[in-house]
C-alpha positions, 0 to 999 in steps of 0.5 A: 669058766663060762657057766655052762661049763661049770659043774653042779655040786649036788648038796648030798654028799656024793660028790666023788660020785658025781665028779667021776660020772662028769670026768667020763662024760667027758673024757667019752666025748674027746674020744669020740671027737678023735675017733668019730670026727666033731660031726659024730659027736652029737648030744645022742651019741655022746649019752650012749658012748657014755652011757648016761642020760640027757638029763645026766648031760643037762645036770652037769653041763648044761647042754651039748654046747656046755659040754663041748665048752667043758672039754675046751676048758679041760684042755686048756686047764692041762696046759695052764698046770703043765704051766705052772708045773714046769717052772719048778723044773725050770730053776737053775737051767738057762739058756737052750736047756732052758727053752728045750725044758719048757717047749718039750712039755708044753708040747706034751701037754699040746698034744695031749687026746684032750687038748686036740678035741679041743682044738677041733672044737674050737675050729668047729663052732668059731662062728657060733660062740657066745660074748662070753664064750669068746672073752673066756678064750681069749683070757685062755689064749692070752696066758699062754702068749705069757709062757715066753717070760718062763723061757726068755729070761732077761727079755722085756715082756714085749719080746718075751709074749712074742716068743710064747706066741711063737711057741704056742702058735708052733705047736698048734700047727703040730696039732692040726697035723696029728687030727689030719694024719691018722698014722702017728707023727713024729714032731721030736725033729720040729721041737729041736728046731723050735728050740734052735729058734727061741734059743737063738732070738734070746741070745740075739736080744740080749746082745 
């Protein structure tokens, strides 16, 4: 995590305090980027809508960069847990109900209210992040490409990354459509197809 993303433990015992005040600065800034637009979500209107004070924002994130950093990193942290969690399920299925298992909650976690901030984040300041900033993303970025192993049982990593980008880059074009269209989407006919896909390349690579 970028330190200007990393919270500040304060040293007298109010910990769970200052945990919940960070969480709902946050969750208020997500809302108000699918609410508003990112436009909308200046350092002002973000401390009214969470009825904090700039020097609330300063603490915890640092500045109105940090903060927007931290919602990315929130995002990211829901798909690196929904990760880690699906490989439990995962034990003992092969094959396509294998791939329907991890591509339905991925998506789940893709497509959460967090993770679309995120993206729309992402899009917004692709010009104006730091060094840092960037190599952060990218180790982001290159865990997820690594969710392939978790469906391509028997593949080579090779071909197995290639199937994780092609399951993350999938649903973030899921994502582009949920910020774009405001009535709700139904994307259960594209995960069949995604799942008809990556299943049939398994069955093909494995000859």
């Amino acid at each position: 995590m970028p330190p200007s993303t990393a919270p500040r433990r304060p040293s007298n015992g109010k910990q769970l305090r200052a945990d919940r005040t960070r969480a709902r600065v946050i969750d208020e800034t997500v809302r108000c980027i699918l609410e508003e637009g990112f436009g909308a979500a200046s350092a002002k209107h973000i401390t009214e809508r969470a009825g904090v004070t700039w020097g609330v924002i300063q603490y915890h994130f640092g500045d109105r960069n940090g903060l927007l950093m931290a919602v990315v990193d929130e995002g990211f942290g829901q798909l690196l847990n929904c990760l880690a969690e699906v490989q439990a399920r995962i034990a003992g299925h092969h094959g396509r109900r294998r791939a329907e298992l991890v591509i339905n909650a991925v998506a789940d976690a893709f497509l959460s209210p967090t993770s679309i901030a995120a993206l729309e984040i992402l899009i917004a300041t692709r010009t104006g992040r730091s060094d840092m900033e960037q190599r952060h993303l990218a180790e982001l970025f290159a865990t997820l490409t690594k969710l392939g192993r978790l469906v391509a049982e028997g593949l080579d990593e090779a071909d197995a990354d290639a199937v994780g980008n092609l399951i993350w880059t999938t649903l973030m074009g899921t994502m582009v459509a949920r910020m774009t269209v405001e009535e709700p989407i139904d994307v259960s006919r594209e995960l069949r197809a995604l799942t008809d896909v990556v299943s049939v390349y398994i069955e093909q690579r494995l000859g």
